[in-house]
C-alpha positions as CSV (number, residue, x, y, z in Angstrom):
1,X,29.5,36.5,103.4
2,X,27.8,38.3,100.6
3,X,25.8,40.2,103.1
4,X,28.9,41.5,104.9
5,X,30.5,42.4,102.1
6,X,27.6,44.6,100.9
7,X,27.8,46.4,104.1
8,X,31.6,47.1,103.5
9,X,31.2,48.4,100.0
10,X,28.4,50.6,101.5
11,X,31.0,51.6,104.5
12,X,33.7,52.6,102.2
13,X,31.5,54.5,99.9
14,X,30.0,56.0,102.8
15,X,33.5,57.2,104.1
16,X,34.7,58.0,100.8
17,X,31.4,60.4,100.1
18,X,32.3,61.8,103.6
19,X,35.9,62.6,103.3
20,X,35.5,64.0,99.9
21,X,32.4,66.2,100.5
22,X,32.4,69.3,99.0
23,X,33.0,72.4,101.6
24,X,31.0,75.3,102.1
25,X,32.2,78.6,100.7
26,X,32.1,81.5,103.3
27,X,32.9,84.4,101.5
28,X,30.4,86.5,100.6
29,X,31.5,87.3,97.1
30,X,32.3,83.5,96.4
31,X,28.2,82.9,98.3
32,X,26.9,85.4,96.0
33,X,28.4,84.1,92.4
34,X,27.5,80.6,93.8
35,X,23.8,81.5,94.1
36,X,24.1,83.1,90.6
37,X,25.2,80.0,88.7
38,X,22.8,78.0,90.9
39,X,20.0,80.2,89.7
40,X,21.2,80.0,86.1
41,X,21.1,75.9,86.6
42,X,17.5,76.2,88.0
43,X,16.6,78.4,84.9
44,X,18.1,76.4,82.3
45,X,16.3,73.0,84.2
46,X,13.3,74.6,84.2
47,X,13.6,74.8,80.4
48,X,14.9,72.0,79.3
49,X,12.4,69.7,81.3
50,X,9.7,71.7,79.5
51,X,11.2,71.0,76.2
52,X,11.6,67.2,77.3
53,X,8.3,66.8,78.0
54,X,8.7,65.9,81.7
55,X,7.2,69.2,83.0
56,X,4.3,70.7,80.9
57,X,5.0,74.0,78.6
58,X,4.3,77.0,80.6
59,X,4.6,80.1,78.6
60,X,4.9,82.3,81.9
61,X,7.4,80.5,83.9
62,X,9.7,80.2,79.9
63,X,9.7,83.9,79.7
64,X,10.7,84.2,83.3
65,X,13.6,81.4,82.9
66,X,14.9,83.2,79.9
67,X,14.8,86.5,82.1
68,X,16.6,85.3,84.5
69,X,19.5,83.7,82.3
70,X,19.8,87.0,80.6
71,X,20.1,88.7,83.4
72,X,22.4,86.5,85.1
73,X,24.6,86.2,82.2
74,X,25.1,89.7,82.1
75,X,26.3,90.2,85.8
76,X,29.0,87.2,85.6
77,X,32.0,89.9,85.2
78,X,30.4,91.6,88.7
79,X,30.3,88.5,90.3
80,X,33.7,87.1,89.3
81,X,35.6,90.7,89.4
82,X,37.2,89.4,92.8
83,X,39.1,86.6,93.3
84,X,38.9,85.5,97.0
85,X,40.2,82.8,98.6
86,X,37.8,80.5,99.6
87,X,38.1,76.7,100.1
88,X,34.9,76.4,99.3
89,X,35.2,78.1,95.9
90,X,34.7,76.0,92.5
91,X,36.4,78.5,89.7
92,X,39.7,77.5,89.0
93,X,42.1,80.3,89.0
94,X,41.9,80.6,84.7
95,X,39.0,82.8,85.3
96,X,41.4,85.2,85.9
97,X,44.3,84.5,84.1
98,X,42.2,84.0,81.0
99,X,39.7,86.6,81.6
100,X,38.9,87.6,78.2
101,X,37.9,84.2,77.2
102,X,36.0,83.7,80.5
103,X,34.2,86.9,79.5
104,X,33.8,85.3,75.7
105,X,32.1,82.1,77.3
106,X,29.8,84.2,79.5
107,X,28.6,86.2,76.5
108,X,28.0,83.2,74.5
109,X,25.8,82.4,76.8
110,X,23.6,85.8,77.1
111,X,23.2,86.1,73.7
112,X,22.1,82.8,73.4
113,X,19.7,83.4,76.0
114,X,18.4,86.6,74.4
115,X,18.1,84.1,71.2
116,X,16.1,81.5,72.6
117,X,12.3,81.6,71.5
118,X,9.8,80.4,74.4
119,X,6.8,80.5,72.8
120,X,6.8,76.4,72.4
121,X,8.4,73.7,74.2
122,X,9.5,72.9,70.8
123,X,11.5,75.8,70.4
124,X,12.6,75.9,73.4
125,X,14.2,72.3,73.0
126,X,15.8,74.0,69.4
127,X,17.5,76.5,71.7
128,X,18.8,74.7,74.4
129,X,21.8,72.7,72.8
130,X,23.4,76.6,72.4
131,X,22.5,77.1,76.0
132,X,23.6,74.1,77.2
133,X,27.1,74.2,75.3
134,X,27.3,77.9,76.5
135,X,27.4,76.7,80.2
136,X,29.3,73.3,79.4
137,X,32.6,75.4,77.5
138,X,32.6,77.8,80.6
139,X,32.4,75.0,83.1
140,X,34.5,72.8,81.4
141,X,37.8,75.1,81.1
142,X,36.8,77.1,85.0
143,X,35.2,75.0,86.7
144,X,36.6,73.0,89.2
């Protein structure tokens, strides 16, 4: 009895993974912010598991992260300028109706990405909480 209900707790969650899986965005302009945020995510990983320790401190590949975060930052107003409609979009529509204070989140988080000193995991790890609240403001009020 125990054995079946396993398997039916791991059928419904199976079926409920299924019918709520996220769907693929097709627009271009929806593919290409996408891809942006991703790469911010990947950047700010990359950081953050050098300042925990669970990767080792590589000056080269810190300099590079913070690069890319800049740079990133800086072309969310290109990236978000159009609203498409896209199922398999994740901004909610206050990016637009609130786009100042979108804009006000996404340079919060280029200047504290211009701020943060890589020269240490240990400094890195001092600058992250403004990263990391940067991105969790934004995605909090405009992110699905």
């Amino acid at each position: 009895m125990t054995h079946l209900r396993t398997i039916l707790i791991a059928g419904f969650a199976l079926a409920g993974s299924i019918a709520y899986a996220e769907v693929e965005a097709t627009d271009p302009d929806v593919i290409a912010r996408q891809t942006l945020m991703k790469e911010m995510g990947g950047a700010a990983k990359a950081m953050g598991d050098m300042a925990s320790g669970k990767t080792a401190f590589d000056a080269a590949a810190a300099a590079t992260a913070k690069a890319t975060l800049i740079d990133h930052a800086g072309q969310i107003a290109a990236k978000f300028e159009k609203n498409p409609t896209d199922p398999g979009s994740e901004a909610k529509p206050e990016v637009w109706s609130n786009w100042d204070d979108f804009m006000k989140d996404a340079k919060a988080l280029e200047a504290a990405a211009t701020g943060l000193d890589t020269t240490s995991a240990e400094s890195i790890g001092a600058g992250m909480p403004g990263i990391g609240g940067a991105c969790k403001a934004c995605h909090t009020e405009y992110r699905m």
